[in-house]
C-alpha positions in Angstrom: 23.6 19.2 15.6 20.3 18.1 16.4 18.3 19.1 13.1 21.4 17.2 11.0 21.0 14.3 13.2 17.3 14.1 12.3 17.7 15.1 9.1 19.8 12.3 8.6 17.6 9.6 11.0 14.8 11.0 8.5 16.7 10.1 5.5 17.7 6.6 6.4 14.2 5.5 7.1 12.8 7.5 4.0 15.6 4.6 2.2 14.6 1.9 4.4 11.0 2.4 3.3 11.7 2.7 -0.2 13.6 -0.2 -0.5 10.5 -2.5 1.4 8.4 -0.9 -1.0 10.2 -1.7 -4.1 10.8 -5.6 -2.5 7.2 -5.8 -2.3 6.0 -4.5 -5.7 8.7 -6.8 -7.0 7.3 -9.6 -4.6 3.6 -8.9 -6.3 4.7 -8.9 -9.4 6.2 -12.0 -9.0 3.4 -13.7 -8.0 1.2 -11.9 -10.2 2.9 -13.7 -13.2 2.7 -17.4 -11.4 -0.9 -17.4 -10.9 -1.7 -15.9 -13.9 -4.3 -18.2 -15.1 -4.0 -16.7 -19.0 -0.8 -17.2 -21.2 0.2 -14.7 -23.0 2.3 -15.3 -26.4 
């Protein structure tokens, strides 16, 4: 009962950090694209 418990404790965070990732690459690109001093056509 243990080993599922932390299997599934492990599981969550791996989803939690995923999604922070994700929001921050979106987040970067974001502001990549706003202070990008060249145009592009």
């Amino acid at each position: 009962m243990k080993k599922l418990l932390l299997i599934a404790l492990a599981a969550g965070a791996a989803v939690f950090a995923k999604k922070k990732y994700d929001e921050s690459k979106a987040e970067q690109a974001l502001w990549a694209e706003a202070t990008d001093s060249v145009k592009r056509s």
